[in-house]
C-alpha positions as CSV (number, residue, x, y, z in Angstrom):
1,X,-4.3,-6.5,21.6
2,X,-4.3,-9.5,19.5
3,X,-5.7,-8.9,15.9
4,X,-8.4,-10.7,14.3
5,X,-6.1,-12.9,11.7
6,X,-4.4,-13.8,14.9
7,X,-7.2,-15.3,16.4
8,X,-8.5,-16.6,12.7
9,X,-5.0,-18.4,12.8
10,X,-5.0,-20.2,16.4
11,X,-8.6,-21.4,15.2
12,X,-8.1,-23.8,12.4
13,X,-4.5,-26.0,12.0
14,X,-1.6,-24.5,10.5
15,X,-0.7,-25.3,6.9
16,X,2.6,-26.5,6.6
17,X,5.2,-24.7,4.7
18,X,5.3,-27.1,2.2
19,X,1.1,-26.8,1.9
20,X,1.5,-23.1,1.4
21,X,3.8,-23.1,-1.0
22,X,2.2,-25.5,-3.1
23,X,-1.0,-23.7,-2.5
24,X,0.1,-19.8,-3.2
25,X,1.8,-21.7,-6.8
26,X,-1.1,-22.8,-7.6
27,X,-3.4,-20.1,-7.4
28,X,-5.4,-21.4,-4.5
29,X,-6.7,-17.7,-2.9
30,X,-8.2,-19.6,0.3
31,X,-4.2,-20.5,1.1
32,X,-3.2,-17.0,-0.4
33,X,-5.4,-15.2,1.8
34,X,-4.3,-17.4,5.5
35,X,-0.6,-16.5,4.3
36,X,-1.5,-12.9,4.0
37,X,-3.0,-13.6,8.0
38,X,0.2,-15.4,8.5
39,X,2.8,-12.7,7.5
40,X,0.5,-10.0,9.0
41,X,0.2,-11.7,12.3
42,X,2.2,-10.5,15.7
43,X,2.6,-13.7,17.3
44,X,6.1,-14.8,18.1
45,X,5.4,-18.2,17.0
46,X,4.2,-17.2,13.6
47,X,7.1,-15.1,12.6
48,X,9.1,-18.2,11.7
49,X,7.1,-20.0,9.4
50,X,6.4,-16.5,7.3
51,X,10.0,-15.7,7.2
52,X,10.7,-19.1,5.9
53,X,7.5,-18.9,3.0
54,X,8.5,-15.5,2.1
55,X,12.0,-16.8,1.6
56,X,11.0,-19.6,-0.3
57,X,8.6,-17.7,-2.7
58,X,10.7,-14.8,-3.2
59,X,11.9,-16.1,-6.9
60,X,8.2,-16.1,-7.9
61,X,8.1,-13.1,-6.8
62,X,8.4,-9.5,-8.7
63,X,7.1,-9.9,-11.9
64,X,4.1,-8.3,-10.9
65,X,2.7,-4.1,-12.6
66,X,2.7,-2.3,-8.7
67,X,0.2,0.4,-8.9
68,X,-0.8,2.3,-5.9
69,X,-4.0,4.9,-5.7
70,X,-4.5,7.0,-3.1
71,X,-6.8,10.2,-2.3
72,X,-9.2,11.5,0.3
73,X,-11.9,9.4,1.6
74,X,-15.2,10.0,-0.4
75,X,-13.0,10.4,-3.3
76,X,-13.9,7.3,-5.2
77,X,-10.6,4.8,-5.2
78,X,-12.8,1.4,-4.8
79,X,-15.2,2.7,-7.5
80,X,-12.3,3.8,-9.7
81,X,-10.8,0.4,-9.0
82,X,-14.1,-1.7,-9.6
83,X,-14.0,0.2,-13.2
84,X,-10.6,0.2,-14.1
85,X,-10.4,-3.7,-13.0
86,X,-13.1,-4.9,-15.0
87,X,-11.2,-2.9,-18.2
88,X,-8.5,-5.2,-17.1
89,X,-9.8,-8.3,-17.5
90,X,-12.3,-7.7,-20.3
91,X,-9.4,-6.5,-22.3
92,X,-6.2,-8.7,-21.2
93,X,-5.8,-12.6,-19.4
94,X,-4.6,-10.1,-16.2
95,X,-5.0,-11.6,-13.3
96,X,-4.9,-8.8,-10.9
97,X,-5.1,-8.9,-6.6
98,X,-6.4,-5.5,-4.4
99,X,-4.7,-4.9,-1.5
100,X,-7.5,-2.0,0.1
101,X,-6.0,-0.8,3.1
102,X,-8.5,0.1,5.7
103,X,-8.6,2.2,8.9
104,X,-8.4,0.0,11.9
105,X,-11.0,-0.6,14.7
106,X,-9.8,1.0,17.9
107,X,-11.9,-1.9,19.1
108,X,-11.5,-4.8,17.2
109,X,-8.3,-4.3,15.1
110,X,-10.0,-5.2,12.0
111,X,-10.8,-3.4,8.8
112,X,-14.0,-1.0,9.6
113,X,-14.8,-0.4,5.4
114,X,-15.2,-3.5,4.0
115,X,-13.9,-2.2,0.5
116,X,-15.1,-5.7,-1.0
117,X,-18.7,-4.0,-0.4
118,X,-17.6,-1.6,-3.0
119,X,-16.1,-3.2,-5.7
120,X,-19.4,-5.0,-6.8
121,X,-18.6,-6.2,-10.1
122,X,-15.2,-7.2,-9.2
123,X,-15.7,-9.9,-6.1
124,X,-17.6,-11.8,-9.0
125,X,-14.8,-12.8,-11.2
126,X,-12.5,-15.7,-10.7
127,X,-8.8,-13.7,-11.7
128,X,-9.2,-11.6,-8.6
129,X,-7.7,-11.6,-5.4
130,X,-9.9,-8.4,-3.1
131,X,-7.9,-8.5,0.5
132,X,-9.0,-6.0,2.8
133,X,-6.3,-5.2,5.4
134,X,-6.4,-3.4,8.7
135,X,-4.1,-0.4,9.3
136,X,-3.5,-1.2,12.6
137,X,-2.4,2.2,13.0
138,X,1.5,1.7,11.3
139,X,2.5,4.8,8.9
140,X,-0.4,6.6,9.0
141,X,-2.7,3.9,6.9
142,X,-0.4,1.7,5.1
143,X,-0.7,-1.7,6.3
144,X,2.2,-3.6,8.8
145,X,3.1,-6.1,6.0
146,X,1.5,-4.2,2.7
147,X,4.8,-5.4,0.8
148,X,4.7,-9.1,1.9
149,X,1.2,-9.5,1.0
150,X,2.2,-8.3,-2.3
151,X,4.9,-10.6,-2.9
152,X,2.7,-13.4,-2.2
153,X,0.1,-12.0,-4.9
154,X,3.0,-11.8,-7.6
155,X,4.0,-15.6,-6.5
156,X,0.5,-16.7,-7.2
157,X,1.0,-15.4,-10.6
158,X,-1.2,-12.1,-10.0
159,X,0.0,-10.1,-13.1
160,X,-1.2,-6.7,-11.8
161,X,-1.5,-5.8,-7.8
162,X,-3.1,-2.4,-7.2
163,X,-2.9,-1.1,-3.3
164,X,-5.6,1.5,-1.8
165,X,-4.4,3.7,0.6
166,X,-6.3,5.2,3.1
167,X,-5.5,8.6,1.9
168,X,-4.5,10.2,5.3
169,X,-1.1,10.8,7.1
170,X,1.9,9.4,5.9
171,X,0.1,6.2,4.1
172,X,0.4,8.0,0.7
173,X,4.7,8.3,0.9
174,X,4.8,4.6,2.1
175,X,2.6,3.2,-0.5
176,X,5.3,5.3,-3.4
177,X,7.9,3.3,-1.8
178,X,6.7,0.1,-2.8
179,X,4.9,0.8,-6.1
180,X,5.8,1.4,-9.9
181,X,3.3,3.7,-10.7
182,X,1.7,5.9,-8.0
183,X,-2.2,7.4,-8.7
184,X,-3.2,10.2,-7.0
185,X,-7.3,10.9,-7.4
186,X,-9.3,14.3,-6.6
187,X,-12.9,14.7,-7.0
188,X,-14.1,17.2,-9.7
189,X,-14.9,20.2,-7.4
190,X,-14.0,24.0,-7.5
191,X,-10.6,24.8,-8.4
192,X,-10.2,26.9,-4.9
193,X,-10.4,23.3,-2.8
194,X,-7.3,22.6,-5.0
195,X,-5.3,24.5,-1.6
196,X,-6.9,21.6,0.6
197,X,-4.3,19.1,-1.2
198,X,-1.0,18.9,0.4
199,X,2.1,19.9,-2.3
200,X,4.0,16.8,-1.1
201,X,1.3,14.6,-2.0
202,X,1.0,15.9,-5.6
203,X,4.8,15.5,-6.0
204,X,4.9,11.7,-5.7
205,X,1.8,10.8,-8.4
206,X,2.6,9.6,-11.5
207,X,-0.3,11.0,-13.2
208,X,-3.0,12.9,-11.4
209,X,-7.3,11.8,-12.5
210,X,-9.9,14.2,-11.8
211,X,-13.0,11.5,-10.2
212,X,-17.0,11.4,-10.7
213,X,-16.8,13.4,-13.9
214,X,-20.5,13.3,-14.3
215,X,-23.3,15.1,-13.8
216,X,-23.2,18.5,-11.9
217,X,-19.4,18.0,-11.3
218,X,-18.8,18.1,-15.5
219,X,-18.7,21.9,-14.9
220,X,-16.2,21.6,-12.6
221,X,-14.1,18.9,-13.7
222,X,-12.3,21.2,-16.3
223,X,-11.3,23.2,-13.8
224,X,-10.2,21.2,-11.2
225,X,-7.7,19.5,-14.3
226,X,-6.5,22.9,-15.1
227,X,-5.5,24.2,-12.2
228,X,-3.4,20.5,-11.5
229,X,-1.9,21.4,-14.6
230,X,-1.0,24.6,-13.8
231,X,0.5,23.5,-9.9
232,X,2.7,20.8,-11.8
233,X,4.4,23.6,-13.5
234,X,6.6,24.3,-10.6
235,X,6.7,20.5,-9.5
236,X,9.4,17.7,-10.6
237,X,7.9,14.4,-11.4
238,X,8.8,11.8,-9.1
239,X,10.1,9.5,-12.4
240,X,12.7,10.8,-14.5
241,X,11.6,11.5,-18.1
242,X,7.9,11.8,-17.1
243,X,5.5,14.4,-17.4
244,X,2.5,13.8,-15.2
245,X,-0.6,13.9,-17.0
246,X,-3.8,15.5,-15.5
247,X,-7.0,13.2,-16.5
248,X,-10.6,13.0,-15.9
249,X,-12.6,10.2,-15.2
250,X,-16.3,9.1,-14.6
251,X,-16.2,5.8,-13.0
252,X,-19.8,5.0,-12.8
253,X,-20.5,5.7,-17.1
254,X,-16.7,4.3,-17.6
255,X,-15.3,7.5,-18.8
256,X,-11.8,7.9,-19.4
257,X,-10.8,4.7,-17.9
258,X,-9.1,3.5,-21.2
259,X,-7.0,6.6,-21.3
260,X,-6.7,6.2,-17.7
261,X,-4.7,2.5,-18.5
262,X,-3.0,3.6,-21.4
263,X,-1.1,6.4,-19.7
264,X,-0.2,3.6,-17.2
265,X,1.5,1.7,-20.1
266,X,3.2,4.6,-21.6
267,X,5.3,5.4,-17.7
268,X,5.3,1.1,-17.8
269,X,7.1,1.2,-21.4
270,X,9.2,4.5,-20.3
271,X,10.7,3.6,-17.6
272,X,11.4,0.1,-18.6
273,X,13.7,1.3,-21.5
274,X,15.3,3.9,-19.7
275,X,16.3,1.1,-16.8
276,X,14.7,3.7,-14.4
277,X,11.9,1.0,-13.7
278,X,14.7,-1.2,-12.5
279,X,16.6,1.0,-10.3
280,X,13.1,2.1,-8.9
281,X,12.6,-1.6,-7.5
282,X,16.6,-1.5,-6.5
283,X,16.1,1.2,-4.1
284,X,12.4,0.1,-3.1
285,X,14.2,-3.4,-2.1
286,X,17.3,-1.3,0.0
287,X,14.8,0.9,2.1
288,X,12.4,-2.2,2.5
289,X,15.2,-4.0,4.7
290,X,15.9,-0.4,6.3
291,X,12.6,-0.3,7.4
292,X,12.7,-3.9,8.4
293,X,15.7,-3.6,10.8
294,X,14.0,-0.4,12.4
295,X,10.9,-2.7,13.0
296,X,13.2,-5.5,14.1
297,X,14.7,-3.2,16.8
298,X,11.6,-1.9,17.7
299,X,10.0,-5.5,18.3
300,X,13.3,-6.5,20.2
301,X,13.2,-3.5,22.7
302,X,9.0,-4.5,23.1
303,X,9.6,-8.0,24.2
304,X,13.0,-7.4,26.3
305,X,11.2,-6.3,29.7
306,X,14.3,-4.7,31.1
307,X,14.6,-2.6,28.0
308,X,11.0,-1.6,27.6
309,X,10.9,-0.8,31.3
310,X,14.6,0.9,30.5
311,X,12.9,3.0,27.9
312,X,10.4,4.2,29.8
313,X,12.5,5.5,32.5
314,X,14.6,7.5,30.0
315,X,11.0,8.6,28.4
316,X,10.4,10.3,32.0
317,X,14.0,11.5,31.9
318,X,13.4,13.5,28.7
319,X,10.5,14.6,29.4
320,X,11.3,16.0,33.3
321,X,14.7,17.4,31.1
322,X,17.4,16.0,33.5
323,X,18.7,13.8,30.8
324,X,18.5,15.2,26.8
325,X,17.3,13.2,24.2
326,X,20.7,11.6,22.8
327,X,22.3,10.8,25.8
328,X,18.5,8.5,26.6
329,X,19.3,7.5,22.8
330,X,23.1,6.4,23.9
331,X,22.1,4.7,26.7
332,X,19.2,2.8,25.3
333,X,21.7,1.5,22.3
334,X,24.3,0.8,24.7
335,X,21.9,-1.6,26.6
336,X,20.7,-3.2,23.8
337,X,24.1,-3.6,22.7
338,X,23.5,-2.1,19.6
339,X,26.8,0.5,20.1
């Protein structure tokens, strides 16, 4: 099924590479935003044209704070995000871009949330870039092209780039991979519901904030931080040299968001003198082009009709058990000529 930027594309004319670049440098969002559609888009003929502006931009690219924030839905990210954006840019000349991932229309293939509709104060100001993206169903909620559409925020000089997972499935281990500092969010609630929260998940956040610390959920807010604090204990932060704090947070009365920021410095200034920040965006960069080449093959097998109809032979093969799951492997490989 073609997706909506698809169709938003083959509308209006094509920039040129040269207009996009020009465009993206100098801040224009309207250009920013049809090169996110570009690089997001699965039409052969597109693919070009974003491989050639992502190659073009990548030395603007990088210099950008990654953050990524994930939790359950109903937990509060965009609200979290509306407050902790407008500290931003009270406070600093930040120019910062959102990258809300949103689940994907089993209909349409476009975003079904609308986070823009909840970060009120935010879509008001002129140093921020909101970009709702569809999931279209690719590792568990994390956008197709989450990490190109952050490289082109960094090359249009968006100093900060924070991406909202959806906060189901697998989204949350993607969204480490391509970020500095990783946010997890619970809502203050009864220190039993702490069992609902996968281990895994609370082994790759950087710091862990207790959300809508007001009213009736004071009482349990205190709790909720203690027993993070006491689950850490047997937990290894996913930065060397860090120990992830536990925080609470009101986002509606603007409650801990300072403390909230600064703790984001203090891992920032951390890792940056250790060189661990560094070797962070190494590795980030190696299993990026891993993940490319899988998606490459993948593609390649898709649009090759005698290998797509190849596959699904060997997919009845396995599954009747006349033919075991390497040897299908072996002989899909072999036809590609990938052995």
């Amino acid at each position: 099924m073609r997706g909506e930027g698809d169709k938003q594309l083959c509308r209006s004319a094509m920039p040129s590479l040269h207009e996009f670049i020009e465009g993206i440098l100098g801040g224009d969002r309207g250009l920013l935003s049809r090169a996110i559609t570009l690089v997001e888009s699965s039409r052969v003929e597109h693919e070009t044209l974003a491989q050639q502006l992502l190659e073009q931009l990548h030395p603007h690219c990088g210099r950008s704070l990654r953050i990524g924030i994930t939790g359950a839905p109903g937990v509060g990210k965009s609200c979290l995000i509306d407050a902790l954006g407008n500290y931003l840019l009270d406070r600093e000349t930040s120019r910062l871009a959102v990258l809300a991932i949103d689940p994907t229309s089993a209909i349409s293939g476009g975003s079904i949330l609308g986070d823009k509709t909840r970060m009120q104060r935010l879509i008001t100001k002129d140093r921020v870039f909101i970009r709702p993206s569809p999931s279209s169903g690719h590792l568990g909620g994390v956008a197709h092209r989450t990490r190109e559409a952050m490289m082109l925020c960094e090359a249009a000089g968006y100093t900060i780039v924070i991406v909202e997972t959806v906060g189901v499935g697998q989204s949350e281990f993607a969204v480490r991979a391509m970020v500095d500092f990783f946010l997890l969010l619970s809502v203050a609630c009864a220190s039993d519901e702490l069992q609902g929260i996968k281990r895994g998940i609370i082994e790759l956040a950087d710091a862990i904030v207790i959300t809508k610390a007001d009213g009736d959920n004071l009482i349990h807010a205190p709790q909720a931080q203690q027993a993070f604090e006491n689950a850490l204990q047997t937990i290894s932060s996913p930065t060397e040299n860090w120990q992830v704090p536990v925080q609470i947070c009101s986002a509606i009365n603007n409650d801990g968001i300072d403390e909230l920021w600064q703790t984001v410095e203090r891992q920032y200034d951390s890792t940056k003198g250790s060189g661990a920040f560094h070797r962070r965006r190494q590795q980030q960069a190696v299993d990026w082009m891993h993940t490319l080449i899988k998606d490459r093959i993948q593609r390649f097998m898709n649009r090759d009709p005698n290998l797509s109809n190849l596959l699904k032979s060997l997919e009845q093969s396995v599954r009747a058990g006349t033919l075991t799951s390497r040897a299908a492997a072996e002989e899909l490989c072999n036809a590609g000529g990938w052995l």
